[in-house]
TIGU-279276 format. One line per 2 residues: for each residue x, y, z of N, C-alpha, C. Coordinates in steps of 0.1 Angstrom, whole numbers. Atoms other than C-alpha are relative to their C-alpha. Example, Ala and Ser with C-alpha at 12.3 -4.5 7.8 and 13.67 -1.06 7.14 Angstrom:
9:-12:0:123:-45:78:9:12:0 | -9:-11:0:137:-11:71:-8:11:8;
//
This chain:
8:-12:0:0:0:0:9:12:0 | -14:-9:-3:15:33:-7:-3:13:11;
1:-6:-15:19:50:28:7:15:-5 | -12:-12:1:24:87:33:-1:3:16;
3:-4:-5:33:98:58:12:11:10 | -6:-15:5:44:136:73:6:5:16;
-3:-10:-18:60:155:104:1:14:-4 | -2:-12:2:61:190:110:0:8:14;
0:-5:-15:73:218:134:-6:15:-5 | 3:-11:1:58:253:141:10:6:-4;
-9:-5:8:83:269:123:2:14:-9 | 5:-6:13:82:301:102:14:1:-7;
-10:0:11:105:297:70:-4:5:-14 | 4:-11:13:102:323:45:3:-10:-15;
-8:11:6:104:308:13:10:5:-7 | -14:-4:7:134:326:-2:8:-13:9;
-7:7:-7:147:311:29:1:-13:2 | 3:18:3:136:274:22:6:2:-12;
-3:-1:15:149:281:-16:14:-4:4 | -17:3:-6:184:285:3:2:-10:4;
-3:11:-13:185:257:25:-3:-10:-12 | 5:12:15:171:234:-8:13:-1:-5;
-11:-3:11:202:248:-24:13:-8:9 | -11:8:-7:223:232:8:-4:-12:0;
6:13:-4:203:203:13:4:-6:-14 | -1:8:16:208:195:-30:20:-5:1;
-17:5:-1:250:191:-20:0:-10:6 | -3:15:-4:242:159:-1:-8:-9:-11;
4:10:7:225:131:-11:-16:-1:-4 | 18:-4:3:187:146:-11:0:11:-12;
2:-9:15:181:161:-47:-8:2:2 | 15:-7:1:151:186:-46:-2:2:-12;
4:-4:12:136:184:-82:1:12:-7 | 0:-13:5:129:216:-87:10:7:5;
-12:-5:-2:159:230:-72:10:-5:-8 | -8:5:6:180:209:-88:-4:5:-16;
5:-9:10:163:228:-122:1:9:-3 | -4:-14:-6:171:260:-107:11:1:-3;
-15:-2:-7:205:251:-102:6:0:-14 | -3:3:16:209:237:-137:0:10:-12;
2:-12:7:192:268:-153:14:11:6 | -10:-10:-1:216:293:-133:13:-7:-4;
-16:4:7:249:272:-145:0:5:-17 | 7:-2:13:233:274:-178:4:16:-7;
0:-8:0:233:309:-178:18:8:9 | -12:-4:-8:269:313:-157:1:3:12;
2:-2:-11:257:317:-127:1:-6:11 | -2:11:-13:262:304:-90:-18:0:5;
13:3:-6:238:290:-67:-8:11:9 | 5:-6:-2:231:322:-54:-8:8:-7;
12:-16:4:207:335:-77:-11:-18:-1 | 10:10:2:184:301:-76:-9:6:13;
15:-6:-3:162:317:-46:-8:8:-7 | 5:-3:8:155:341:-69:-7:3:-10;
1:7:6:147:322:-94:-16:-4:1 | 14:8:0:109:315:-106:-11:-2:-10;
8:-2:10:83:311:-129:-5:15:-4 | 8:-17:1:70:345:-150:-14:-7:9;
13:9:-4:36:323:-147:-1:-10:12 | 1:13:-17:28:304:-112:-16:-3:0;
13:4:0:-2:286:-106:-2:3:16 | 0:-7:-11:-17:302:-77:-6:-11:11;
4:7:-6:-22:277:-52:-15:0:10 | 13:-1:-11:-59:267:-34:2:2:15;
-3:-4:-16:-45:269:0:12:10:1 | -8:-9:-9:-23:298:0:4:11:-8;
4:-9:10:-18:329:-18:16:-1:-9 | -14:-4:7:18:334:-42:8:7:10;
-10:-11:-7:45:342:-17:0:-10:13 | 3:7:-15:30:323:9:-2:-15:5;
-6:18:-3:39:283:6:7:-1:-15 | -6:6:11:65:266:-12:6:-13:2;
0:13:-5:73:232:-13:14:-6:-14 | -8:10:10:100:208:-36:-1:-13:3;
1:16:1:99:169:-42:15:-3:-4 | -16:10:2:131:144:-37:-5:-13:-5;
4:15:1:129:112:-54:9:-11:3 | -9:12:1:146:84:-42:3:-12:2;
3:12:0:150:49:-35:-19:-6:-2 | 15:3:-1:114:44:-48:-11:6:8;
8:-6:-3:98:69:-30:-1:14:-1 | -1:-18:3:90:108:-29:-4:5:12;
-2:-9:-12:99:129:-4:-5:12:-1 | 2:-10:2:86:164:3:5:8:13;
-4:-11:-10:94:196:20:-9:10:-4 | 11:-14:2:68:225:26:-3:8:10;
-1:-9:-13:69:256:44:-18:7:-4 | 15:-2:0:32:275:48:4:13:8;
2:-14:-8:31:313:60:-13:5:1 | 16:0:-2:-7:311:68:2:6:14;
1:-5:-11:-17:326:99:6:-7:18 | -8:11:-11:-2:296:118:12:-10:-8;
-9:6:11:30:291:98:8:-14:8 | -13:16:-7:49:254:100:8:-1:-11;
-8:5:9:71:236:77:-2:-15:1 | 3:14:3:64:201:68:9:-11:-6;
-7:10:10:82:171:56:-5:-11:-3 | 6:10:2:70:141:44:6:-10:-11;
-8:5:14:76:112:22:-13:-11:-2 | 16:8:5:47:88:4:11:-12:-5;
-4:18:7:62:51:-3:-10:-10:0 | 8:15:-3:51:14:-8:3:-6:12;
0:6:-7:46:0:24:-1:6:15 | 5:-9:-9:39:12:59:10:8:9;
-18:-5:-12:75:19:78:5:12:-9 | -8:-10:6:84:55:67:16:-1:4;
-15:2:-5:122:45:79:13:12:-2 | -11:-6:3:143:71:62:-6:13:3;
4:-12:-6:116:102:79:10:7:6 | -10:-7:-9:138:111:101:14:8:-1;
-13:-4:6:171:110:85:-7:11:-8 | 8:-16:9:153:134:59:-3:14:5;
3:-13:-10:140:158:86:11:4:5 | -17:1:-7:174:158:102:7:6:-7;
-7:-5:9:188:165:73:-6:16:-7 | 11:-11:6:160:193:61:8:15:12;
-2:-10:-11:167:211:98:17:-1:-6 | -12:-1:5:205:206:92:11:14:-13;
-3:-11:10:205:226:57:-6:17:3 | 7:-13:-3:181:255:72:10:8:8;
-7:-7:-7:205:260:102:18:2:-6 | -15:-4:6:239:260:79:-2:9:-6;
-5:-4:12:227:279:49:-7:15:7 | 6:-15:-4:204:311:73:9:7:7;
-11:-5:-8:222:339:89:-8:-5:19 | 2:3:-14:223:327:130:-14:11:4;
7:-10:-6:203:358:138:-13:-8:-3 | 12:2:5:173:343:118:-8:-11:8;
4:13:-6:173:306:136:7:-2:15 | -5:-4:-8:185:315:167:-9:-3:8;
14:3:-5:148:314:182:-8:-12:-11 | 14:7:2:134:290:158:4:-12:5;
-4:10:-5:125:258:167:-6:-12:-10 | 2:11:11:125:230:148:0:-18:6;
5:12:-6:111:202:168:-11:-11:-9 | 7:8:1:99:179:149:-18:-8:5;
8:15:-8:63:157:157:-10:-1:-14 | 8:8:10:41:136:136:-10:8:-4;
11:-9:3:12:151:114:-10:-9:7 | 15:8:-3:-22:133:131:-4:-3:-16;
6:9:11:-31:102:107:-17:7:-2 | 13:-2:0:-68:110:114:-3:16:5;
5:-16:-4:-88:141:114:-8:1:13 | 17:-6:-14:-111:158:144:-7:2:-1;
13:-1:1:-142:151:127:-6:-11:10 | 4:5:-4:-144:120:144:-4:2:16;
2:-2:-13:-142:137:178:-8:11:2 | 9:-12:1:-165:162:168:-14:-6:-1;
9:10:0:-189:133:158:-6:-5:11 | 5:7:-10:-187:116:187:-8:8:9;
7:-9:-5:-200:148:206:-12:4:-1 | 15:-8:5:-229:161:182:-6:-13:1;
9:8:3:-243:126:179:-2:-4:18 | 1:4:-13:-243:120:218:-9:13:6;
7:-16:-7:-256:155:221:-18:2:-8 | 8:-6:5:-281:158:194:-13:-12:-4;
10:15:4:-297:119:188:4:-11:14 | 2:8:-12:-287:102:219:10:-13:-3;
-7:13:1:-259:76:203:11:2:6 | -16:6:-8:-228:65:217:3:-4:-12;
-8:4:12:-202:62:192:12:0:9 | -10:-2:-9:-169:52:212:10:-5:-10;
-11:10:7:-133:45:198:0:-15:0 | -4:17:4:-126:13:187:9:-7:8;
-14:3:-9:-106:-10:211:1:-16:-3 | 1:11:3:-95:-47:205:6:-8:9;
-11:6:-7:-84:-68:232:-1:-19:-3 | -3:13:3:-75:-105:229:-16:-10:3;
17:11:-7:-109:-122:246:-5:-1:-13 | 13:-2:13:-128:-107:218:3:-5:-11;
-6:0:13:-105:-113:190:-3:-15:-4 | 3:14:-2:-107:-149:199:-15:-6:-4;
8:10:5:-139:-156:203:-13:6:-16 | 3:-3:8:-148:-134:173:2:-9:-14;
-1:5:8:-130:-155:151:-5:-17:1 | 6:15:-4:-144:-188:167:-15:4:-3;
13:2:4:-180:-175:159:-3:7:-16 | 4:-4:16:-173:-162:119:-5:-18:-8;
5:13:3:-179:-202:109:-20:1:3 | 14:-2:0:-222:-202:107:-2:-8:13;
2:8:-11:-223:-232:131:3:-1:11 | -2:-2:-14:-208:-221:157:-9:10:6;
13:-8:-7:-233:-193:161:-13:-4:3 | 15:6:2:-262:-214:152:-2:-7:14;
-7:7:-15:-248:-235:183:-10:13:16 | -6:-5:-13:-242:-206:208:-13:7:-2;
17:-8:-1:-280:-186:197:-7:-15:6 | 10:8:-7:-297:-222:207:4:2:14;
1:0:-17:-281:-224:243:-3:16:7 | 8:-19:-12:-289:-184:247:-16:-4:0;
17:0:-5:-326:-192:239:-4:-12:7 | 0:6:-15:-323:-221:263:-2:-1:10;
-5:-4:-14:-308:-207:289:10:-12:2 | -10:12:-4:-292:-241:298:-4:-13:-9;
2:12:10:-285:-272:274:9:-7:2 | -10:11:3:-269:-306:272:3:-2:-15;
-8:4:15:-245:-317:251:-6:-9:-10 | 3:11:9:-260:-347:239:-16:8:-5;
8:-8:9:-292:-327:232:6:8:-9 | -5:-9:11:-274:-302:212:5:-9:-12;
-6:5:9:-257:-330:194:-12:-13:-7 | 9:12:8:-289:-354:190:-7:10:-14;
5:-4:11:-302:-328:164:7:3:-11 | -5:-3:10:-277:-323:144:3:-16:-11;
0:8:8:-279:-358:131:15:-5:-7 | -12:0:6:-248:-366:103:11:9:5;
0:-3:-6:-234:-338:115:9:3:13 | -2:5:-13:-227:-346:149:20:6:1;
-13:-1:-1:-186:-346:147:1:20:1 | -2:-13:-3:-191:-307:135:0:10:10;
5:-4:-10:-214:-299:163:12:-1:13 | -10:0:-21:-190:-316:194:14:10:-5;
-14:-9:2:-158:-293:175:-4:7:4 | 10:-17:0:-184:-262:174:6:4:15;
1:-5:-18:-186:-266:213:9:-5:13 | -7:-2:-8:-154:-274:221:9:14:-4;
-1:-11:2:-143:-243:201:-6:11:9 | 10:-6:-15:-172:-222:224:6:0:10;
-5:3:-9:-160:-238:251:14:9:3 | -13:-8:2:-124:-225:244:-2:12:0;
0:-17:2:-130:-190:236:-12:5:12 | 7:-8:-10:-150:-186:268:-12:6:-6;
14:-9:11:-185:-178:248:-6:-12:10 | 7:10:-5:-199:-206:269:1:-2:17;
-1:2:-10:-201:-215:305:-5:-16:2 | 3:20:-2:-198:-257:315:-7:2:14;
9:9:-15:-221:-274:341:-1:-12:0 | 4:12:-1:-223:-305:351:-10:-6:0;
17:1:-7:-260:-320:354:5:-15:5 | 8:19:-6:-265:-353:378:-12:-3:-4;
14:6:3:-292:-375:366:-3:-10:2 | 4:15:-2:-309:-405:373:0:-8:-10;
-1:6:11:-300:-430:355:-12:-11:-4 | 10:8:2:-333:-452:361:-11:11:-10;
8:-8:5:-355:-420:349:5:10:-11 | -2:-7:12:-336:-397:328:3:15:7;
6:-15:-3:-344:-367:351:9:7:5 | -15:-7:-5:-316:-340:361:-8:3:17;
0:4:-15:-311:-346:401:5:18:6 | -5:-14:-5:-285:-312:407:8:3:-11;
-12:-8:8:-260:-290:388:14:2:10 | -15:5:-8:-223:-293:396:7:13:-7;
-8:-12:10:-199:-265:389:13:-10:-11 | -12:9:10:-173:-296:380:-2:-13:12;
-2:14:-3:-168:-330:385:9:-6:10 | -4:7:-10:-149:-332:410:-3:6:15;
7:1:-9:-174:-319:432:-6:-8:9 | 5:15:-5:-187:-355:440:12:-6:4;
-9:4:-14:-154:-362:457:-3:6:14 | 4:-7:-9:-167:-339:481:-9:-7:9;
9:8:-6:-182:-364:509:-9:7:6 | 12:-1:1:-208:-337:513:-12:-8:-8;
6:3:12:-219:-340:481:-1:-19:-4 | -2:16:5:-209:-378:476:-10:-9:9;
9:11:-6:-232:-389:502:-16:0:-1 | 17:-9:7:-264:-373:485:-6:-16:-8;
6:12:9:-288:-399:469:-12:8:-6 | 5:-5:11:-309:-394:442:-16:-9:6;
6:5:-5:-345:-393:455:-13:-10:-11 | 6:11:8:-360:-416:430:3:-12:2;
-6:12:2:-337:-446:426:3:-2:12 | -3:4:-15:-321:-439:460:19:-7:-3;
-15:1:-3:-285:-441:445:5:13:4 | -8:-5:-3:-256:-422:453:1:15:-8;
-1:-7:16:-248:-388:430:11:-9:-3 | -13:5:4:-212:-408:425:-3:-6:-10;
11:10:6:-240:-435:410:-6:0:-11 | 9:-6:7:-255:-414:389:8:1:-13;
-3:-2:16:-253:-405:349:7:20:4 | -5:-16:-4:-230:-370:350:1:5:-15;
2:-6:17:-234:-349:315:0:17:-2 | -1:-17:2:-221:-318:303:-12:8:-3;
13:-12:2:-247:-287:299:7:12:0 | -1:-13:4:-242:-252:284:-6:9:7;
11:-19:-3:-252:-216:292:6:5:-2 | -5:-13:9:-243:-183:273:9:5:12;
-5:-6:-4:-212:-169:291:-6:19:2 | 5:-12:7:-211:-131:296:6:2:-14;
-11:-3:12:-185:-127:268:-10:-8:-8 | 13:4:12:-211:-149:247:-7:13:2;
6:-12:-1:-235:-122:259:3:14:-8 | -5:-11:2:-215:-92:250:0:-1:-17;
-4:5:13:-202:-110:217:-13:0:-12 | 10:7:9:-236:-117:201:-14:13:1;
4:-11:-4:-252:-86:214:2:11:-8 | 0:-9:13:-263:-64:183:17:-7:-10;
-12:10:4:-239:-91:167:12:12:1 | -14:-1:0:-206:-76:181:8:-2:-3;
-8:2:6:-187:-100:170:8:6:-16 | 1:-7:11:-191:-88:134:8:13:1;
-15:-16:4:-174:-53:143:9:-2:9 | -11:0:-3:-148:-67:160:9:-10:-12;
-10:11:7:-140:-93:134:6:14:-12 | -4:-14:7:-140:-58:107:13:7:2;
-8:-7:-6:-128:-38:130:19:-6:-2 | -13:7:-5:-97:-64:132:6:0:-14;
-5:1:13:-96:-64:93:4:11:-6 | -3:-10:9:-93:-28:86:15:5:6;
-14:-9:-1:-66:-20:107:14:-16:0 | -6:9:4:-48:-56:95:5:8:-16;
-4:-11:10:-50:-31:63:9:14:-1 | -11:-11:-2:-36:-4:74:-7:14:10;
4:-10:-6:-62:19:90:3:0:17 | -1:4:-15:-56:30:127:-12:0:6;
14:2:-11:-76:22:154:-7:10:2 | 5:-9:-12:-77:53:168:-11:9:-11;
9:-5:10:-98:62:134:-13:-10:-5 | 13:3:-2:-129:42:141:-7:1:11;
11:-10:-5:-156:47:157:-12:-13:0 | 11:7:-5:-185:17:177:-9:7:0;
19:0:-6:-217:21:179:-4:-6:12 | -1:12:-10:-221:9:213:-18:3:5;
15:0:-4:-260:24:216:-9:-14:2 | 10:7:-3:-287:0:229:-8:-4:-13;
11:1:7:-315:5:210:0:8:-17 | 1:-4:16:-324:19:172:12:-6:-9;
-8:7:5:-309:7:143:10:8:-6 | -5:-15:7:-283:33:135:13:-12:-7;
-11:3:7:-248:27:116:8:-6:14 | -5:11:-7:-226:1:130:13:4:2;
-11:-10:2:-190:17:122:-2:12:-7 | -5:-12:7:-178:48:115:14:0:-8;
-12:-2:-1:-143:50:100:7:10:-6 | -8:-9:3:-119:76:89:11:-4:-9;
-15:4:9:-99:69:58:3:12:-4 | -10:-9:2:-75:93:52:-8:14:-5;
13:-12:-2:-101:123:62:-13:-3:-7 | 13:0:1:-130:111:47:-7:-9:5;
4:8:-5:-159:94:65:1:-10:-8 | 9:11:8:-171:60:54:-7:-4:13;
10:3:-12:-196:46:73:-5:-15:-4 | -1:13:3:-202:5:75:-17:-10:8;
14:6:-4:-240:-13:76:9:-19:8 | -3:17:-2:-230:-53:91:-15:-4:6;
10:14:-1:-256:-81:88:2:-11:-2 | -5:18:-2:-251:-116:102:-14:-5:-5;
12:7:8:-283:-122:73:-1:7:-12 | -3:-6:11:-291:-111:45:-8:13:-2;
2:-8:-4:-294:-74:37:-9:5:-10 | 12:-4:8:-327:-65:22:-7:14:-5;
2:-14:4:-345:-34:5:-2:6:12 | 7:-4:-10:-364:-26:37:16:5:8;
-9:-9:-5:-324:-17:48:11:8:-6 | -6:-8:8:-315:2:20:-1:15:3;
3:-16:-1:-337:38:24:6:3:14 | -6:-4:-13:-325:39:63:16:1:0;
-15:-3:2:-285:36:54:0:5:-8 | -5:-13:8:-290:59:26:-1:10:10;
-1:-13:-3:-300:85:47:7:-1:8 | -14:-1:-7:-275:77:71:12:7:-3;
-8:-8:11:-253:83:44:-2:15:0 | -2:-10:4:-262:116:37:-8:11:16;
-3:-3:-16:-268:122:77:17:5:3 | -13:-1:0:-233:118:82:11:6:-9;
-10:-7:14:-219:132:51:11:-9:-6 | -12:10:3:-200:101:43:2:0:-16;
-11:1:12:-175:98:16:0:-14:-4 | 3:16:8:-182:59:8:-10:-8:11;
10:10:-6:-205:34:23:4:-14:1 | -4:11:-6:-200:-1:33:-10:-5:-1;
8:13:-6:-222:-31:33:4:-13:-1 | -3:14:-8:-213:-64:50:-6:-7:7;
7:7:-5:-230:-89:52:4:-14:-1 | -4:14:0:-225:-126:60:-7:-11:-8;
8:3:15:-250:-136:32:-1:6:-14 | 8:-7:10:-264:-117:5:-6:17:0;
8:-14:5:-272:-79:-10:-9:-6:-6 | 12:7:10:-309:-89:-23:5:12:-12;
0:-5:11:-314:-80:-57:-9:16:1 | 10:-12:-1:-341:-56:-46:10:14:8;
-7:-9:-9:-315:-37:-22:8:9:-10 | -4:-3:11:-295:-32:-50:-7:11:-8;
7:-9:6:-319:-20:-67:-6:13:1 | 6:-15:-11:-331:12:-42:16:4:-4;
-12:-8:4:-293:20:-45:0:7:-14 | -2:-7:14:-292:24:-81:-10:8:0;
13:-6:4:-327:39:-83:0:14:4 | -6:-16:-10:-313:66:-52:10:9:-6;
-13:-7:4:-283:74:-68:-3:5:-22 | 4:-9:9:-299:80:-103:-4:15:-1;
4:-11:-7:-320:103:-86:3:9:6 | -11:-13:-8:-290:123:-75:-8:-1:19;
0:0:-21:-302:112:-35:12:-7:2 | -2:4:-3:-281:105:-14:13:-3:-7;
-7:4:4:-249:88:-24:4:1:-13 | -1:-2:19:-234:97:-61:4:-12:-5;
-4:10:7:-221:61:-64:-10:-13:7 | 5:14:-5:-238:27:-52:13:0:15;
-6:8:-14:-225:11:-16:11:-6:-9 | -12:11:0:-192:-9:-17:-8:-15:7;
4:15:-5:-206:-47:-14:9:-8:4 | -12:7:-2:-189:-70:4:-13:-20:7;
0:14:-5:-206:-109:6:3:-11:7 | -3:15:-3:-195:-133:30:15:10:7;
-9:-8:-10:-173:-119:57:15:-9:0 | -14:2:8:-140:-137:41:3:6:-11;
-4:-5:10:-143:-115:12:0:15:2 | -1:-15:-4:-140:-85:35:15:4:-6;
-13:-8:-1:-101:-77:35:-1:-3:-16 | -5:-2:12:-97:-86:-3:-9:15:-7;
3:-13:3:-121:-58:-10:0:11:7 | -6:-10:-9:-113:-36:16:11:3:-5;
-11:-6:0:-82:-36:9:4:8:-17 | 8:-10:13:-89:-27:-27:-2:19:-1;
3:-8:0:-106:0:-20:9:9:8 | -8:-8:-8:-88:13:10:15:5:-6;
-14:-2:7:-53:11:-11:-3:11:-13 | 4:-10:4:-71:32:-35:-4:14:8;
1:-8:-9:-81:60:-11:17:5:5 | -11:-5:-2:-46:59:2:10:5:-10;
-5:-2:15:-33:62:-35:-3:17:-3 | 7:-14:2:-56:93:-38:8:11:9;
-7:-13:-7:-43:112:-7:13:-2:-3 | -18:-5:7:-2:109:-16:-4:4:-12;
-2:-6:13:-13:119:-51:-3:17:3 | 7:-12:1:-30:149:-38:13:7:10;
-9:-6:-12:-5:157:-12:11:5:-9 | -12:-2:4:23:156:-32:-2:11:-17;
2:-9:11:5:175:-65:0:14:5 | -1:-10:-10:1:200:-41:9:8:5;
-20:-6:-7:37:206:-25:1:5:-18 | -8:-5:10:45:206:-64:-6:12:-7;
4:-11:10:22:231:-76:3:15:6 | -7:-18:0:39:260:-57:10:1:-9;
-11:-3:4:64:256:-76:-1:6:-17 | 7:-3:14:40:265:-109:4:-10:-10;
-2:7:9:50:233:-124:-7:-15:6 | 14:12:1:22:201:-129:11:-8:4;
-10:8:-2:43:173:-114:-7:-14:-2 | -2:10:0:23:151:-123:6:-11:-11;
-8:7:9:38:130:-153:11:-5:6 | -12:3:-9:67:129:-128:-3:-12:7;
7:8:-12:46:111:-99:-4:-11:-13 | 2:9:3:34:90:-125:7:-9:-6;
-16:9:6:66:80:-142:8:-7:13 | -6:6:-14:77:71:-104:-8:-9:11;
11:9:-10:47:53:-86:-12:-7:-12 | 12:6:8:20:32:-106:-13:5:8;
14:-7:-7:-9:57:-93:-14:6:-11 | 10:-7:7:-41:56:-116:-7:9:-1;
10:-13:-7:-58:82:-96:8:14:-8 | -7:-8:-2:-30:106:-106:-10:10:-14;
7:-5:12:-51:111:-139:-14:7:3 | 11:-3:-5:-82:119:-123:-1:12:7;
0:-13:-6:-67:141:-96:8:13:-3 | -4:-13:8:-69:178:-102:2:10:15;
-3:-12:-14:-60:212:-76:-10:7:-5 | 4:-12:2:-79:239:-76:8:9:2;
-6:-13:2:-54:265:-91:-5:10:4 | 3:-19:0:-76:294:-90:3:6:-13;
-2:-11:10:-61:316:-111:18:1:-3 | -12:-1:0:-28:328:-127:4:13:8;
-8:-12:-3:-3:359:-112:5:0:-7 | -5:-3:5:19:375:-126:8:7:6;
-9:-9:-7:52:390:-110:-2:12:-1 | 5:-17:-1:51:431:-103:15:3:-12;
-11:-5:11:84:432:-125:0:-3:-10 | 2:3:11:71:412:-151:-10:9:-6;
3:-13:0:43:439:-150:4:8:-7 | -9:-16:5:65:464:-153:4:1:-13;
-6:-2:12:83:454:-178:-10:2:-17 | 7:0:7:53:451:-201:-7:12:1;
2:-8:4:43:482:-192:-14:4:10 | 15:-3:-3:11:476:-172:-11:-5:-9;
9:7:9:-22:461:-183:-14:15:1 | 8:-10:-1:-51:486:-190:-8:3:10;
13:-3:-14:-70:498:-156:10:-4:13 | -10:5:-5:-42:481:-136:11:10:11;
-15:-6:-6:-21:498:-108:12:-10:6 | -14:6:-1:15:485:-100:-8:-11:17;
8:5:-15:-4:479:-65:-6:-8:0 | 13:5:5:-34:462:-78:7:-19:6;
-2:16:-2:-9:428:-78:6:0:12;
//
């Protein structure tokens, strides 16, 4: 997957003064594209590296987040990935570094940063960086909508939406109840209350072998709770309940007789019996399991934890996850059945409740045809959603299309990130990015330029445009 990802310190770095430090930073082993352009043009012309701050487009593409003057950024390419550096003179200026590769370990961040700070503090006069500070810290993976979410929906509809947390209990017995039969199992002894084994296992008929794995699986992941029953073995009929069998060593217990037959319990027929743990309880409870098994698959992809978002409400049927891919919501329906029209119009509007940026449905059967069909019909109709739901059938064919999708998404934001750093520099980079990463998206994604400038000396030299004062730019 291609990972970006960025640090940055409060910083203010003019950008003449980032042009300079580019210009030291390009004598080691970090080539800044466009600098190194710069550098080429002024040799070109006879010139040293002091006239490359200088140095710029007549024509600049005026960047959507910042006005001409006021961010500049260059791209390093190297071992297979692209590095960036970007300063920002906005009302709360920083400097940024970053780098977008295949795979999730940015490893060479640091050295980069290190080296970034390094060239600023050789190439400015002391007076300038004397007070600045150049502390490094990570950019936040996830935005602060979700913690803005969790507030307005707790404030304004009454849900509970809590971070996501995964601890071992659950993981376990989440993956011991994705098999059908093990749930089909562990729903009869909840609507029981209490069951024997051999009942559980006289209906399953052929069968049978699956059932006694099922429930010693159960058993194992603590989703169950064992009992002993004593019974008579002349009648059939349960005598007491044992916590364990070696209760009836207990010459309380051992001297008990069974008031039918008038044997002993030692005497007696002893036979396992069921009942729903709490952890069954919790587990199966607005099927849980289900967003913990997800839950366990998205961030096996790459998403972080700390960018989802339970549903942990009681009652109504609201959205099940929330999550946060690389700032945009998506929002995730799960059905341990199949997901029918009648739960199409209530997750559309969810959808366009929440403002979500893709949709999800997961189910451990079937999208009906009819469900389907309310999507397409909604999204003709310009409601709601501009594209159909992401389908996902059969909760083993979650991560292959998750990760799909989600590796696209992450594809999208390094293309955008890094088109961005490069269009201060008034030159399209992307042909570049695409000659260096296999990123489809790159075709698709566009900036909002704005508009063109025009330098005050290029101006001049032309003379002025008609109505135009020197000021005006």
């Amino acid at each position: 997957m291609l990972a970006l990802k960025s640090l940055r310190t409060h910083a203010k770095v003019d950008v003449a003064d980032l042009k300079a430090s580019l210009v030291a930073l390009s004598d080691g082993p970090w080539k800044p594209a466009f600098t190194e352009s710069q550098r080429a043009l002024a040799r070109c012309a006879g010139a040293g590296d002091d006239l490359v701050p200088k140095l710029g487009p007549t024509f600049a593409l005026r960047p959507s987040f910042g006005s001409p003057g006021e961010s500049f950024g260059d791209l390093i390419f190297r071992d297979g990935s692209a590095y960036y550096v970007f300063t920002s003179l906005s009302e709360d200026p920083f400097l940024e570094v970053g780098v977008v590769q295949p795979g999730a370990d940015a490893t060479d961040l640091d050295e980069f940063a290190d080296a970034v700070k390094q060239a600023i503090l050789s190439s400015l006069d002391g007076r300038k960086t004397r007070h600045m500070r150049l502390d490094w810290s990570a950019v936040r993976t996830t935005s602060t909508q979700l913690d803005n979410l969790v507030a307005s929906e707790r404030e304004t509809s009454g849900i509970e939406l809590q971070r996501a947390r995964l601890d071992s209990d659950e993981l376990k017995a989440a993956v011991v109840l994705e098999p059908r039969t093990t749930r089909t199992i562990l729903i009869e002894i909840s609507q029981a209350g209490f069951a024997r084994e051999q009942d559980i296992l006289a209906r399953r008929g052929k069968a049978k072998e699956e059932a006694r794995e099922a429930l010693n699986e159960l058993k194992s992941a603590g989703l169950v709770g064992v009992e002993y029953l004593v019974e008579c073995k002349k009648a059939g009929t349960p005598i007491s309940r044992l916590q364990s069998p070696d209760d009836l060593s207990d010459p309380a217990v051992a001297r008990l007789k069974c008031p039918g037959c008038g044997r002993t319990f030692p005497e007696e027929s002893l036979s396992e019996a069921f009942s729903m743990s709490e952890l069954g309880k919790r587990m199966t409870r607005k099927s849980h399991w289900m967003t913990v098994a997800v839950t366990s698959r998205l961030v096996e992809i790459g998403v972080p934890i700390e960018g989802i978002l339970w549903n942990i409400s009681e009652g109504g049927d609201e959205v099940d996850l929330v999550v946060d891919v690389v700032g945009d919501l998506w929002l995730f329906e799960l059905k341990d059945r199949e997901f029918g029209a009648g739960d199409a119009h209530p997750f559309n509007y969810r959808q366009v409740r929440y403002k979500a940026a893709k949709a999800v449905v997961i189910t451990t059967e079937k999208v009906s045809p009819d469900a389907r069909r309310v999507f397409q019909e909604l999204s003709r109709e310009g409601r709601g959603q501009r594209s159909n739901p992401i389908y996902v059938e059969g909760l083993e064919n979650t991560e292959p299309v998750l990760t799909q999708e989600i590796e696209a998404a992450y594809r999208r934001q390094a293309a955008r990130k890094l088109i961005r750093v490069g269009s201060t520099t008034g030159i399209d980079f992307r042909p570049l990015l695409k000659a260096h990463f296999e990123i489809p998206e790159l075709e698709q994604e566009t900036v909002d330029y704005g508009d063109y400038f025009m330098s005050p000396a290029v101006f001049r030299s032309w003379g002025g445009l008609g109505g135009f004062a020197e000021e005006d730019l």
